[in-house]
C-alpha positions in Angstrom: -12.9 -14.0 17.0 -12.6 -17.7 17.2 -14.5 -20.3 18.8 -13.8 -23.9 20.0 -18.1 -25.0 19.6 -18.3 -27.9 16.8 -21.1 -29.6 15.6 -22.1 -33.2 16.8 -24.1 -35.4 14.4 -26.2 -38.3 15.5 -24.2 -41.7 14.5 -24.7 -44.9 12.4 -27.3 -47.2 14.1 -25.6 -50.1 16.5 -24.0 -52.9 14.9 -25.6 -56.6 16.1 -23.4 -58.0 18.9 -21.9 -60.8 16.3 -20.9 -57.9 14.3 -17.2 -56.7 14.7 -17.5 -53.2 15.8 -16.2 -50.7 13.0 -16.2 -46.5 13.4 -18.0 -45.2 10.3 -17.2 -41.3 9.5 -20.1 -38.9 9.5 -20.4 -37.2 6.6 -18.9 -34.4 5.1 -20.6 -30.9 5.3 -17.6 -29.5 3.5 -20.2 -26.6 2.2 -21.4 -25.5 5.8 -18.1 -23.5 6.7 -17.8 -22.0 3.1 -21.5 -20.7 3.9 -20.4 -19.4 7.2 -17.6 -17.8 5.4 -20.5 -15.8 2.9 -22.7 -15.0 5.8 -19.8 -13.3 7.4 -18.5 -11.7 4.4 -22.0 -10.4 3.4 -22.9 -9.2 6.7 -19.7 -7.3 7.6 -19.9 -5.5 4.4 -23.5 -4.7 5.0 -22.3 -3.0 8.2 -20.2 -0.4 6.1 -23.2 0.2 4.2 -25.9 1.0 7.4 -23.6 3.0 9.5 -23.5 5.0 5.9 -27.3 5.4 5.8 -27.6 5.8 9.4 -25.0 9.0 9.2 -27.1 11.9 8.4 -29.6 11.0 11.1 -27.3 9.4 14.3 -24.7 10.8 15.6 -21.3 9.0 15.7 -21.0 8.6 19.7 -25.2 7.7 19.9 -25.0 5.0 17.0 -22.1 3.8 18.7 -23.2 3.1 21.9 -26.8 1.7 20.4 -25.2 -0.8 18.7 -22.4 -1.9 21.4 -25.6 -2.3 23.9 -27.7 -4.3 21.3 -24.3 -6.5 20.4 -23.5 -7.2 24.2 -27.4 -7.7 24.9 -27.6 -10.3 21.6 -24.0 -12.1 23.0 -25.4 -12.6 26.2 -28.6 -14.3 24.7 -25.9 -16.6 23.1 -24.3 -17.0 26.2 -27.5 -18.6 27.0 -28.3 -15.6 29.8 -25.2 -16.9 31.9 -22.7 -13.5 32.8 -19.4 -15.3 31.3 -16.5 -15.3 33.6 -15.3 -11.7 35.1 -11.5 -11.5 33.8 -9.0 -11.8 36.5 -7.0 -8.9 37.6 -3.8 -9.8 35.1 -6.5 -10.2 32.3 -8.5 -6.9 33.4 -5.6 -4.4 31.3 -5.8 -6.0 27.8 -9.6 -6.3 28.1 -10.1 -2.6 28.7 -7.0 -2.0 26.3 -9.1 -4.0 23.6 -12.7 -3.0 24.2 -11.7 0.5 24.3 -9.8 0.7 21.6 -11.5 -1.9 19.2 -15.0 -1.7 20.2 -14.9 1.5 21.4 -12.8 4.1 19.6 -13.1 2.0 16.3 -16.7 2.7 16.7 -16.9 6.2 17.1 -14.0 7.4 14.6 -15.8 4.3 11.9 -18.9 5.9 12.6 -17.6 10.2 12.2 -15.7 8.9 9.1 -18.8 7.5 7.2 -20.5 10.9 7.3 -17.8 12.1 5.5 -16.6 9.4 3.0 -18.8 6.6 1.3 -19.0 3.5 3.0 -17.1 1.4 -0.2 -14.0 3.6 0.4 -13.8 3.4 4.7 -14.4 0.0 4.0 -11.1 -0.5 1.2 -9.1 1.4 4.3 -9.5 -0.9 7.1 -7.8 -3.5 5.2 -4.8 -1.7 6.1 -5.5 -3.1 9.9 -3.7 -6.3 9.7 -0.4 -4.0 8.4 -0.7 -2.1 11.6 -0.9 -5.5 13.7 2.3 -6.6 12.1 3.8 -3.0 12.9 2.5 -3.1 16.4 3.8 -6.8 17.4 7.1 -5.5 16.4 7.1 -2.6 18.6 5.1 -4.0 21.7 5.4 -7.7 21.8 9.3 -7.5 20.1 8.9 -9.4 16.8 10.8 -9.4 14.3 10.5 -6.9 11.9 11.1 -8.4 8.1 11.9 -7.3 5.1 8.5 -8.4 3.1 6.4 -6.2 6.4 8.7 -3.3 5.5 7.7 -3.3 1.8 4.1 -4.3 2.1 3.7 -1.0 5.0 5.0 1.4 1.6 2.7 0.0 -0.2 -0.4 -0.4 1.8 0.0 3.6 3.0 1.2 4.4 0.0 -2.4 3.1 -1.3 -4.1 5.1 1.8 -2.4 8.1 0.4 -4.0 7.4 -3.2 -7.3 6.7 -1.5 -6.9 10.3 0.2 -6.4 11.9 -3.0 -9.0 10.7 -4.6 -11.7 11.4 -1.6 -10.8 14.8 -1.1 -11.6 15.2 -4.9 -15.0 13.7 -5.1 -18.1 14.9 -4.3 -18.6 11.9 -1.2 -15.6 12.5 0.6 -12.5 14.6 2.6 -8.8 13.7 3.8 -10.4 13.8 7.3 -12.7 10.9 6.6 -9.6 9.2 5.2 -7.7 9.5 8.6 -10.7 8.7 10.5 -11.1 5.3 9.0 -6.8 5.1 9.0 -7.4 5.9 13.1 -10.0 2.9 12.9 -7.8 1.0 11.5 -5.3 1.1 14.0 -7.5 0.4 17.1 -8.4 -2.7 15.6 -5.0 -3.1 15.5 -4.7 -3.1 18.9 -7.9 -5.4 19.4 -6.1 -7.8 17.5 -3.1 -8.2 19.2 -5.1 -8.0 22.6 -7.0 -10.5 21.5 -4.2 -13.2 20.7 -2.9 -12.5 24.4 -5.7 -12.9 25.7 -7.4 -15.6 23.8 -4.6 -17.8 25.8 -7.1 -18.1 28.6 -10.0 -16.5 28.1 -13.1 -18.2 25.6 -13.5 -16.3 22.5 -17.2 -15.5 23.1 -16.7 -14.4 26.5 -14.0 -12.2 25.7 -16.2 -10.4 22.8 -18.6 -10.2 25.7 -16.0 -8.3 27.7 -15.0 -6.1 25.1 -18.4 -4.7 24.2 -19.0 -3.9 27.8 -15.9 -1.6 27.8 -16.5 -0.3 24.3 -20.1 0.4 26.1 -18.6 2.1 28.8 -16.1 4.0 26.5 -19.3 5.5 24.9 -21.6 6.4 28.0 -20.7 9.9 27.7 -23.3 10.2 24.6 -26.2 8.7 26.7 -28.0 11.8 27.1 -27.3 12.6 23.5 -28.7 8.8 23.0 -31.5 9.2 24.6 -33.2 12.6 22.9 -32.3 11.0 19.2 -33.6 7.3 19.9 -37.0 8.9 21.7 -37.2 10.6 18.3 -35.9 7.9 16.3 -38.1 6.7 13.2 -38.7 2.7 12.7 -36.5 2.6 9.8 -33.8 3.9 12.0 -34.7 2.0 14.7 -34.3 -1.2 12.5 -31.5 -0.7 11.8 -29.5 -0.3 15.1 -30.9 -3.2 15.7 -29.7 -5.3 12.4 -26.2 -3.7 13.1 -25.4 -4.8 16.8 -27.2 -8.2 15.9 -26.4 -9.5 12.7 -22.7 -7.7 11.5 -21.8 -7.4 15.2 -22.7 -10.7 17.3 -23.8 -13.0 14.6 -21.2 -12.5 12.2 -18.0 -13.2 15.2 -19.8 -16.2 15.4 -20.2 -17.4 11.8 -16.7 -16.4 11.2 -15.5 -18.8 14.3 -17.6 -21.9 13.1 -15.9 -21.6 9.9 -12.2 -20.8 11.5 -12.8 -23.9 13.5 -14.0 -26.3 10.5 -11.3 -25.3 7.9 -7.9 -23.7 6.8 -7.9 -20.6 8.9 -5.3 -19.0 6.6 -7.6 -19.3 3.5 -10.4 -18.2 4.5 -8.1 -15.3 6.0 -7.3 -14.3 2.7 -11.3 -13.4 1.5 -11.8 -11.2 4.3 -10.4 -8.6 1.3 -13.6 -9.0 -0.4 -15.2 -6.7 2.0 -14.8 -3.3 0.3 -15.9 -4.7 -2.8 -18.9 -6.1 -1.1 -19.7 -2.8 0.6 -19.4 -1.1 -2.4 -21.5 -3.1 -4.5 -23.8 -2.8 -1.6 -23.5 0.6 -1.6 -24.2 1.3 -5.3 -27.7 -0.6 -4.9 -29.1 0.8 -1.6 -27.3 3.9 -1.8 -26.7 5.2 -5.4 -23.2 5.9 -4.7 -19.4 4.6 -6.1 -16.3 5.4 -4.6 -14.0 7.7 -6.5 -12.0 5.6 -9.1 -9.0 6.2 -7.3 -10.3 5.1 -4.7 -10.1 1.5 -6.1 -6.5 1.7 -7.0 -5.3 2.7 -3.7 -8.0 -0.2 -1.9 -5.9 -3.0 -4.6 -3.0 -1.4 -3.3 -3.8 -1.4 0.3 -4.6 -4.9 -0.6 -1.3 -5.7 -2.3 0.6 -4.7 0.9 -1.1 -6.8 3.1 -0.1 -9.4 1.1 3.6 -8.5 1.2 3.8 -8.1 4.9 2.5 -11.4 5.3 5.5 -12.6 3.4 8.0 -15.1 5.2 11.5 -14.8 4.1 13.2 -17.6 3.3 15.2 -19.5 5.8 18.4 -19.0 5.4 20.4 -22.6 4.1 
């Protein structure tokens, strides 16, 4: 997500009045947005990393709906208590399209696939997702499909299919965590390029609002199931539901928009691939677990196709 918010800084003191007026620059925080970047970083890989501990003891459907209720509760505290604008009726399909399918079904099959694969390896998978928004724009919003998109969607599957192999080998993992995290993957998608409709008219933090309400929604039917597991729900537990609709889900968006907004967009972009390798260095000191080595040649792979599809051909002289 993406915000407009910048930060003002107190001015120089006032010039005498015989003193030709001048504008003196405040100075540069150059440092702040590359911290915001970290945070970000840090704390989405950390999110890999709980929804993995928190597997064996909360169910996919009750974790998700915790943490979307915690995320919309800590976004309305930024909001400052004020309910953000209700979408208008043209807006209304591409919110529930989005929060459905990006807060709500991403949560659920993110959430089943941890149980079954580490959280280093879901995470290497999702990096995949910005593949399947190039795919998807080409089928839904008629773009044009390129040559570098084609070669970079081999690639990247071809490194989901290494991935696979390796996971169904080791001792952390099955092919049906695999397509779990590939079906996560591609409901981002689809968050993504609801997003950049809608971001036209709608202000990025109220639209995250939006879409955690309906990803809410999407995951009512597990209230009852909620309800017995949190009444019976250790501290720990408890903790850290709340660290993952707080800090990964609300705090991070906005981190990520205050650097998006202060710098080069398509940079910082780019480190969004240290993730996985985040999550899984996470993973090895909380956890005691690695993702299978093949595992790390298919996530470079995944990596390497990304890069390809982003790829502009060269205009033609």
């Amino acid at each position: 997500m993406t915000t407009t918010d910048t930060p003002t800084g107190a001015g120089p003191a006032p010039e005498p009045a015989a003193t030709p007026s001048r504008t003196i620059a405040p100075p540069s925080r150059t440092w702040l947005p590359l911290a915001a970047v970290a945070l970000t970083l840090v704390l989405w890989a950390s999110a890999f990393v709980g929804i993995r501990h928190l597997g064996e003891t909360v169910p996919p459907g009750t974790l998700s709906l915790a943490r979307l209720l915690v995320m919309a509760a800590a976004l309305l505290a930024l909001l400052k208590g004020r309910l953000p604008r209700v979408p208008s009726r043209r807006e209304w399909p591409l919110v529930l399209a989005g929060g459905a399918s990006w807060f709500g079904v991403y949560n659920l099959a993110l959430n089943e696939s941890e149980r079954r694969i580490d959280a280093g390896t879901a995470a290497l998978i999702i990096q995949i997702g910005p593949i399947l928004v190039g795919l998807l724009a080409t089928i839904l919003l008629g773009e044009r499909m390129t040559r570098w998109l084609l070669i970079g969607m081999a690639v990247g599957f071809a490194g989901v299919a290494v991935i696979g192999t390796g996971s169904s080998q080791g001792e952390n993992g099955d092919l049906v965590g695999v397509l779990l995290s590939v079906v996560a993957a591609l409901t981002f998608a689809i968050g993504v390029l609801t997003q950049k409709k809608l971001l036209a008219t709608m202000r990025p933090l109220e639209l995250t609002f939006w879409y955690a309400v309906v990803g809410t929604v999407v995951c009512l039917p597990w209230a009852g199931e909620a309800y017995d597991v949190l009444g019976e729900a250790s501290y720990d537990t408890l903790g850290w539901i709340l660290y993952l609709g707080v800090l990964p889900s609300a705090v991070a968006f906005v981190a990520w928009a205050y650097a998006l907004s202060h710098a080069d967009a398509g940079k910082f972009a780019q480190s969004t691939f240290l993730v996985p390798f985040i999550a899984s260095l996470m993973a090895w000191l909380l956890l005691d677990e690695v993702p299978p080595p093949l595992a790390f040649v298919g996530g470079v792979m995944c990596i390497a196709g990304v890069l390809l599809a982003r790829r502009t051909p060269r205009p033609v002289s």
